[in-house]
N, C-alpha and C positions, 0 to 999 in steps of 0.2 A: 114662690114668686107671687102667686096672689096674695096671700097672708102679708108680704109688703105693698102691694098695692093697694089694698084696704085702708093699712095704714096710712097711707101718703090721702083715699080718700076719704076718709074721715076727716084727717088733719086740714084738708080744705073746703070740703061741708062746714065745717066748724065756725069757719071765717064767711062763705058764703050766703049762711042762713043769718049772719048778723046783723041787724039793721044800726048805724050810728057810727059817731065821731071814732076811728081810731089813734089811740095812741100809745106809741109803741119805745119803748127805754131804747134811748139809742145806743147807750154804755154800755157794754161788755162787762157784766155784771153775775159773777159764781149762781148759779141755781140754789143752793146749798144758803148762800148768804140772801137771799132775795127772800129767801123759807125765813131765816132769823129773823129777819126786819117785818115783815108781815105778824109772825109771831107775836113780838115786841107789841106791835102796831095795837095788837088784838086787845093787848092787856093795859094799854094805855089809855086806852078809848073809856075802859070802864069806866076811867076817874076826869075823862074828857070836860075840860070849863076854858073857858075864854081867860087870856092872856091879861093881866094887868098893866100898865105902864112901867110899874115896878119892874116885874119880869121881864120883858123887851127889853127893856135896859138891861136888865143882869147878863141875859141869854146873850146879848150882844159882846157884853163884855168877859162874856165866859168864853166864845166862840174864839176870841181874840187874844187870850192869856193863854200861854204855851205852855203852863203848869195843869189847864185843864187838865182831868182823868179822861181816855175814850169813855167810858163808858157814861160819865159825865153829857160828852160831847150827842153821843147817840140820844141821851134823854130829851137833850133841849131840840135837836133838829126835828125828833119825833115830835114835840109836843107843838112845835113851829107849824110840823106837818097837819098833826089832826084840829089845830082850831079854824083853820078853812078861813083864814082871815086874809085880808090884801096884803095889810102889813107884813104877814109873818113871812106871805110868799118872795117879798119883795127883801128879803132878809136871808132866804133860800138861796135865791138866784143870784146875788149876789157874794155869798158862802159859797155857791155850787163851782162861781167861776174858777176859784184856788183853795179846795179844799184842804183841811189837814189829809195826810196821805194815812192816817189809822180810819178815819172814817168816808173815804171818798166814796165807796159805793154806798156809802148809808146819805149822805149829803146828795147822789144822784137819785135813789128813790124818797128821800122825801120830797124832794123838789116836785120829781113826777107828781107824785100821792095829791099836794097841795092844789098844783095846777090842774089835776081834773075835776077835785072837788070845787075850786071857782068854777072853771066852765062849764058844770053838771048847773051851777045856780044863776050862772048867767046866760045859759042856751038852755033851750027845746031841745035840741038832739042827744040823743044817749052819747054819753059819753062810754067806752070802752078801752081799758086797761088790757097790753097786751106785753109780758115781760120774758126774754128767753134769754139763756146764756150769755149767747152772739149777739145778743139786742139787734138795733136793728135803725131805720130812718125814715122820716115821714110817717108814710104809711105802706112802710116795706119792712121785711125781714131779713135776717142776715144768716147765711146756712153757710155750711163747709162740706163737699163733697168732694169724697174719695173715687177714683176710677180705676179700672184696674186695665191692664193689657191683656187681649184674649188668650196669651200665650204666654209661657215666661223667658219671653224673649224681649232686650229693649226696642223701644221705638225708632224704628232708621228719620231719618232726616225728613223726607216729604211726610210722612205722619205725625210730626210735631207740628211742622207747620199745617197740615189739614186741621188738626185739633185746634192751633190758634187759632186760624181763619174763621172755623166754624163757629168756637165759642162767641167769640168778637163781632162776628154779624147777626148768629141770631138770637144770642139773649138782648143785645139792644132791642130789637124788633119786639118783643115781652114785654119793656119797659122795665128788665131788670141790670144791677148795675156789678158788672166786675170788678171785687177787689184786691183779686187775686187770683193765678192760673200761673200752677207751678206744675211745669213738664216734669219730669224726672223718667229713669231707664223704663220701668216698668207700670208705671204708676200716673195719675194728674191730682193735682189740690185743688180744688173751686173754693176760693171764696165769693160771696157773692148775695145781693141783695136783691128780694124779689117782691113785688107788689101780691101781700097776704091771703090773696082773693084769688089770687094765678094758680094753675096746675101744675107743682113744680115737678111732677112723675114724668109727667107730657113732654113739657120743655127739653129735660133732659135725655127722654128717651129718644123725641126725634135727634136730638145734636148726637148723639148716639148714632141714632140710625143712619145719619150723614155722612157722619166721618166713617162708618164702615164700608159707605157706598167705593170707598177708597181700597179696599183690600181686610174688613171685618175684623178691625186688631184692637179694635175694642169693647169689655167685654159687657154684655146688657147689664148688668148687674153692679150696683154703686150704692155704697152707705152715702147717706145724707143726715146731718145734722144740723138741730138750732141748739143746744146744748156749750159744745165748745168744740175749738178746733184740734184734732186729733194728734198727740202727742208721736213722735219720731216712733215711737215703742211699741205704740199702738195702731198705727200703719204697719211697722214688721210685723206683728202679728197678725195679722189681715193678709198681708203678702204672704206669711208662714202655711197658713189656715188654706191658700187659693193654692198654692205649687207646691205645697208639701203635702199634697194629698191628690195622687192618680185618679181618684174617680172623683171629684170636683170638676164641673163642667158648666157653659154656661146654658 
């Protein structure tokens, strides 16, 4: 239990000790593909030169022809990305609105990528690049937490509704935002967005603490992630892992 505790405070030391502008991909965007793009990013930079009139035009008109290759498509959004010019931004964000659907997450971060590097040279303030799975909005993150039942017994009626009540009154009071609370027999789904700089161990453990003030039926212990939201399979497994084993306690 402390070995996750740590981890929950590090993960917010992190953000804590940050001084500066954050901004955080709000698209739901694979971890996996975010590692490509950056990759890509790294190797493009070497040969990094300003955009000629020629090329804007081309890029435009490549963006636009549904014979482009992807990977075609990835070059020119990349290179839109790293010349840090207005123009190209403005060429982004207008792409970014109706992406082709082979590069939509690559057209979401380079848009990001652009937009910080303007507002790193037209502000004082640090700007800060903050990218997870779940992405996220403003200047909040977007997690998925799993709960479990202290028992493996389903939840009778007034204990769903205590769990709604609770959730629903005091993550607002946080300033964090519900996008999701799915009851089930044994089990709760949180999705949900938290301002970066929050204690989200705290949060969760008083609503915890609340709802058990009701009859203790649920259990202190909850995976949390900003990664992705946890597939049917991978909840049974978690449920397998808690009631398929006698000396599991919480």
């Amino acid at each position: 239990m402390k070995e996750k505790s740590d981890i929950f405070e590090r993960f917010r030391n992190s953000f804590t000790n940050m001084q500066g502008h954050f901004h955080i991909l709000e698209q739901q965007v694979p971890v996996e593909r975010q590692m490509e793009y950056f990759k890509y990013l790294d190797q493009l930079r070497k040969e990094k030169r300003g955009l000629t009139d020629e090329e804007y035009q081309m890029y435009i008109t490549n963006l636009s022809d549904e014979e482009t290759t992807t990977e075609r498509k990835k070059y020119i959004l990349s290179a839109l990305a790293t010349s840090g010019e207005v123009r190209a931004f403005r060429i982004l964000e207008k792409y970014a609105e109706n992406p082709d659907t082979d590069v939509t997450d690559w057209a979401y971060m380079a848009l990001m990528e652009i937009r910080i590097r303007l507002e790193s040279e037209l502000s004082e303030e640090k700007q800060i690049y903050v990218s997870t799975g779940l992405g996220g909005k403003g200047e909040k993150l977007r997690f998925y937490v799993l709960l479990l039942a202290s028992e493996n017994k389903p939840f009778e009626k007034y204990q769903r509704q205590v769990i709604e009540r609770e959730f629903e009154y005091a993550l607002p009071k946080e300033d964090c935002e519900i996008e999701k609370l799915n009851i089930q027999d044994v089990y709760v789904e949180l999705v949900f967005l938290i301002p970066v700089r929050s204690n989200l161990k705290a949060i969760l453990d008083n609503i915890i603490f609340e709802c058990n003030q009701y009859g203790d039926f649920l259990s202190k212990l909850f995976t949390a992630t900003n990664v992705k939201e946890l597939s049917q399979q991978e909840v049974d497994e978690i449920l397998e892992k808690k009631y398929g084993n006698s000396k599991t306690s919480d």
